[in-house]
C-alpha positions in Angstrom: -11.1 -84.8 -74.0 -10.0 -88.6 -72.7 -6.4 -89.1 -72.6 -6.9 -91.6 -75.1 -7.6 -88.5 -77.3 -4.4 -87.0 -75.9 -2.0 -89.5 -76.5 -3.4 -89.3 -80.0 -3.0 -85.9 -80.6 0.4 -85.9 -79.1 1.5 -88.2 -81.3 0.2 -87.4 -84.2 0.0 -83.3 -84.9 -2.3 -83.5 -87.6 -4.5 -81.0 -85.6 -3.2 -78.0 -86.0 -6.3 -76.1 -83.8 -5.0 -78.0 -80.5 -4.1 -75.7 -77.6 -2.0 -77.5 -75.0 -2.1 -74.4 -72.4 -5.6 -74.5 -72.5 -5.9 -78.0 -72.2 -3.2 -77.5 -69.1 -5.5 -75.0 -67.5 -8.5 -76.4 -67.7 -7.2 -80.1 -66.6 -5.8 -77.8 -63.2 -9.5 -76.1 -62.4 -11.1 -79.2 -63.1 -8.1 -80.8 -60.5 -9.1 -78.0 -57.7 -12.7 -78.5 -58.0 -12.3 -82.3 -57.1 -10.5 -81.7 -54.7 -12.9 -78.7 -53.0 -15.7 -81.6 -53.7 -13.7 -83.9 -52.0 -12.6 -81.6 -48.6 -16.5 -81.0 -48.8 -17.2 -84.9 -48.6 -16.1 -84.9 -45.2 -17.9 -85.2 -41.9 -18.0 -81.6 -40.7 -17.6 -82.6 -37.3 -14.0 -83.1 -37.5 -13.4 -79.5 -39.4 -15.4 -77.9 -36.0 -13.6 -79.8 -33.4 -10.1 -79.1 -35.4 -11.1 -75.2 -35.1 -12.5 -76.0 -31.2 -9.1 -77.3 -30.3 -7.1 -74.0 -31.8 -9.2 -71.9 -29.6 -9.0 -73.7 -26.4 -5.2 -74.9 -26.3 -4.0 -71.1 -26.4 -6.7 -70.0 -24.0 -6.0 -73.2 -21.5 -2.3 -72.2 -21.7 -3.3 -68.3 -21.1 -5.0 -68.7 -17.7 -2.7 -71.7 -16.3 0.4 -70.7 -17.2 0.6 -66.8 -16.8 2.6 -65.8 -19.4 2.3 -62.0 -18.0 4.1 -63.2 -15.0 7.4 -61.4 -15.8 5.9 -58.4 -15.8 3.4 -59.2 -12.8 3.8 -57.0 -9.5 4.8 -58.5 -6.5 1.4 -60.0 -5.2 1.6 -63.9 -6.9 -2.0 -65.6 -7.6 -2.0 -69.3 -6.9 -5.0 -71.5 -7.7 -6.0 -74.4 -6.2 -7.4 -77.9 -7.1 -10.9 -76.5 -5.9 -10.8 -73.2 -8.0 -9.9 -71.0 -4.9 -7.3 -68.4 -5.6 -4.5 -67.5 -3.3 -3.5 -64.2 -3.1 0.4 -64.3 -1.7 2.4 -61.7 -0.6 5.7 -61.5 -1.8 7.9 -59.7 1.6 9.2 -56.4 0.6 13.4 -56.4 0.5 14.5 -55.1 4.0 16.9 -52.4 2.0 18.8 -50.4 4.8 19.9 -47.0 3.4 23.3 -46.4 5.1 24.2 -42.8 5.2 27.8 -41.7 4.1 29.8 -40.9 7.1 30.4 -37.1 7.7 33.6 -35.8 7.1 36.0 -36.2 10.1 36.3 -32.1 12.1 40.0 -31.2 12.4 41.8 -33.1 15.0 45.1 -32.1 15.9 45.8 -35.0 18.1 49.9 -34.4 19.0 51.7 -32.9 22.0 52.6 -29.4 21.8 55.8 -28.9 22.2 56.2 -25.8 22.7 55.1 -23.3 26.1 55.2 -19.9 26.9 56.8 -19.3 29.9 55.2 -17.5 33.0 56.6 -13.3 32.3 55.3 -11.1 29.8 57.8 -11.0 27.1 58.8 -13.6 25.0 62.8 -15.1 25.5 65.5 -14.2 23.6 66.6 -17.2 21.1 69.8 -17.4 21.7 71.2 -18.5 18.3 72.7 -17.3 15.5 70.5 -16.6 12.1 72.3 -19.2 10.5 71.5 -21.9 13.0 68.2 -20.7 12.9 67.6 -21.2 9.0 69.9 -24.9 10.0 66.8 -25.4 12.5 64.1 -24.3 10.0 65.9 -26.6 7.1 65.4 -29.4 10.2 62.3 -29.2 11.0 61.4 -29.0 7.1 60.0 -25.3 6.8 63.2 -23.4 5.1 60.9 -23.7 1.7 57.8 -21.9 3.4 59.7 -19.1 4.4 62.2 -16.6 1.8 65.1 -14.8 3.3 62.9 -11.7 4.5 60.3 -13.6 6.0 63.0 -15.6 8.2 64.6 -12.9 9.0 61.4 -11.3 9.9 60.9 -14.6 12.4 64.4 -14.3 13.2 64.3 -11.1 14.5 60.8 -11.4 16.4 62.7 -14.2 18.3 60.1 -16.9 16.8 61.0 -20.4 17.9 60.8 -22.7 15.2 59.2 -25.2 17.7 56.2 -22.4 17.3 56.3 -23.3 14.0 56.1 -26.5 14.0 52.1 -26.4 15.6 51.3 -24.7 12.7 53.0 -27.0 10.4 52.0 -30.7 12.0 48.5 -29.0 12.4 48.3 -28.9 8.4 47.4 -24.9 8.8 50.9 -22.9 8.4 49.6 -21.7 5.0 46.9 -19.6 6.9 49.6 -17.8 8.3 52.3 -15.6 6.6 55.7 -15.0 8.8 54.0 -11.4 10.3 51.1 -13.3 11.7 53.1 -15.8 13.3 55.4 -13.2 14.7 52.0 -11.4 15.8 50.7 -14.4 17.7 54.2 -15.2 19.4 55.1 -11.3 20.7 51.1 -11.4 22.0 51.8 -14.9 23.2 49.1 -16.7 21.7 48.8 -20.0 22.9 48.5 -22.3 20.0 45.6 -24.4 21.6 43.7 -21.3 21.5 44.5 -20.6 17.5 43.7 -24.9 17.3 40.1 -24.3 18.7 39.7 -22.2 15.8 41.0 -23.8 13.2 38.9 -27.5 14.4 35.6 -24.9 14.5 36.1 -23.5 10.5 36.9 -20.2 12.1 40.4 -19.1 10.7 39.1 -17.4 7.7 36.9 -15.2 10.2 39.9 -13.8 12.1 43.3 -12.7 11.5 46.2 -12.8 13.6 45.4 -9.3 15.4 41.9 -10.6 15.5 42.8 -13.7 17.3 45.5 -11.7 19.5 42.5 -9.2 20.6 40.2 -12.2 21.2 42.6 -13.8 23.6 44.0 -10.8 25.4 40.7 -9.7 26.2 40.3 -13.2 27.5 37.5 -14.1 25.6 35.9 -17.8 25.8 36.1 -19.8 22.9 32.8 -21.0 23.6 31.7 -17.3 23.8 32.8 -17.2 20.0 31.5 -20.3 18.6 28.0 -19.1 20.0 28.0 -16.2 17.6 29.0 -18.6 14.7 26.2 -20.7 16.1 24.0 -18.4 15.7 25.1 -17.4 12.4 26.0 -13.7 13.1 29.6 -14.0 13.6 30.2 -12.0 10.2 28.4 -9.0 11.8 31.0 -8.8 14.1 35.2 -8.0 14.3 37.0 -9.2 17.3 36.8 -5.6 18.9 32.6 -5.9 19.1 33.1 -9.6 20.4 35.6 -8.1 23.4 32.8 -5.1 23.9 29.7 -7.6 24.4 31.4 -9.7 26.3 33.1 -7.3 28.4 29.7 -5.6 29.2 28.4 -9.4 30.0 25.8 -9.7 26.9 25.1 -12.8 26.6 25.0 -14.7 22.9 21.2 -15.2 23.6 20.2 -11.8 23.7 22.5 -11.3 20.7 20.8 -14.3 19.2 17.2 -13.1 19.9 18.1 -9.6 18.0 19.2 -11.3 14.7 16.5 -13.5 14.8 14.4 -10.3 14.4 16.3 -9.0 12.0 17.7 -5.9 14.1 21.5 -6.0 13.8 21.1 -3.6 10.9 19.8 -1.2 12.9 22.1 -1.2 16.1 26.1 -1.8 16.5 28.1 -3.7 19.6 28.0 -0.3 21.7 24.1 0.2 21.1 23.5 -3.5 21.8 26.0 -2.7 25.3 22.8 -0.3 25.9 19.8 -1.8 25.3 20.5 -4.3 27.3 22.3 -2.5 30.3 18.6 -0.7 30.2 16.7 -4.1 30.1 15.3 -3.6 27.0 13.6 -6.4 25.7 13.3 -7.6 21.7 9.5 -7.5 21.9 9.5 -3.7 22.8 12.2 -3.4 19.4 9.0 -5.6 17.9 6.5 -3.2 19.0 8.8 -0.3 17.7 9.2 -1.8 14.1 5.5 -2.8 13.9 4.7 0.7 14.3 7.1 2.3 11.7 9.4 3.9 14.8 12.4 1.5 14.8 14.4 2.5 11.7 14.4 6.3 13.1 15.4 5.4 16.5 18.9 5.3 18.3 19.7 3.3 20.7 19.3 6.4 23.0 15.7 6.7 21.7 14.8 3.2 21.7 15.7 3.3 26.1 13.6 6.7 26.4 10.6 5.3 25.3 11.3 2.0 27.1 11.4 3.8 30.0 8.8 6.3 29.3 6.4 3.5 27.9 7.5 0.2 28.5 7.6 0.2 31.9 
């Protein structure tokens, strides 16, 4: 229909059989095909090179660029202007691991300021109780101790200068009134009690313990080796004074737990197997057979003697 024919018909609506939305959609079809025809008029060289150039400017970008590098690992590829590729090593971070510092041992770094003197009994106080609870109020220990306990003190002529050890040494809770009037009538030096405390050992003995232990004049050192060796809960301060008395020495002692045969012998037996020379290999040779667990220490030197010599 020419739009001569349309401006007619518009105007005049004589035609009553005239469809405008058909006209509409045919006029848009016939618009689309023209234009396909004319997209199709072109040189298709330019279409190719338009579709060439969307290819290549991702891919040039993609091998130039690295876009992966945040997520690269630390070796870096470089190229060149000659194609090479340069491998570079990134230097590994010179990370120091600083270990935490161990806990400080137990230092009781002050004078002691108070001595036994040379006898063997300990000096009267010469004070009234009331000037002793003054004292005790002094010194800042009147709140660690009720009335029986100071009296207890009191009475066991405790010097509160005795005290005071315990207290600037941080460990007068370890020790009720009774202990402390136990280590003073035994005259327990309180460097000896300090070794103790600096080694962990204070929950291992009490105050008779300790008293024992330094009456019988045994080394510190001889004590720590037991805890050393991890024994020292087999035995009480009495045992300790026995193997040391008889001169058994904490390697031997050692050498038995490390075979597993302090179950099967005390302090005394151990005084006897190795006042006979018994060695732990014959105790080996014993247990491998069956024998040990049915053996005294009486037993075990008989066949020592009978066969291991």
């Amino acid at each position: 229909m020419s739009k001569q024919q349309l401006r007619y018909d518009l105007n005049n609506n004589e035609d009553s059989d005239f469809d405008l939305d058909a006209y509409i959609d045919e006029q848009a079809k016939g618009g689309d095909q023209n234009f396909e025809e004319e997209f199709d008029s072109h040189p298709t060289t330019k279409r190719n090179l338009l579709a060439l150039s969307l290819v290549l400017i991702p891919a040039v970008w993609f091998f130039f660029s690295d876009p992966f590098s945040l997520f690269a690992d630390d070796t870096n590829f470089a190229s060149t202007g000659a194609g090479q590729t340069i491998v570079v090593e990134r230097p590994q971070p010179d990370v120091r691991v600083i270990p935490s510092p161990a806990p400080p041992a137990q230092d009781f770094d002050f004078d002691f300021n108070f001595n036994f003197d040379g006898g063997n009994s300990v000096a009267e106080l010469g004070i009234s109780y009331t000037d002793y609870l003054a004292q005790l109020k002094e010194y800042g220990y009147l709140d660690d101790f009720g009335g029986s306990s100071s009296t207890r003190l009191y009475q066991n002529n405790v010097p509160v200068e005795y005290i005071d050890q315990f207290g600037k040494a941080g460990i007068l809770n370890n020790f009720g009134s009774t202990s402390i009037s136990r280590l003073y009538q035994n005259q327990v030096p309180f460097q000896y009690i300090q070794n103790l405390a600096t080694a962990g050992l204070l929950n291992n003995f009490g105050s008779t313990s300790i008293s024992r232990l330094y009456q019988n004049q045994i080394p510190f050192e001889y004590i720590s080796s037991f805890n050393d060796a991890g024994v020292l809960d087999d035995f009480g301060s009495t045992s300790i004074s026995r193997l040391y008395q008889n001169n058994v020495p904490a390697e031997y002692i050692s050498d038995l737990a490390a075979g597993g045969y302090l179950d099967n012998f005390g302090s005394t037996s151990i005084v006897r197997l190795h006042q006979n020379n018994v060695p732990v290999s014959f105790l080996k040779t014993l247990n491998d057979k069956g024998l040990l667990s049915d053996m005294s220490s009486e037993s075990v030197v008989a066949a020592y003697r009978l066969d291991g010599q």
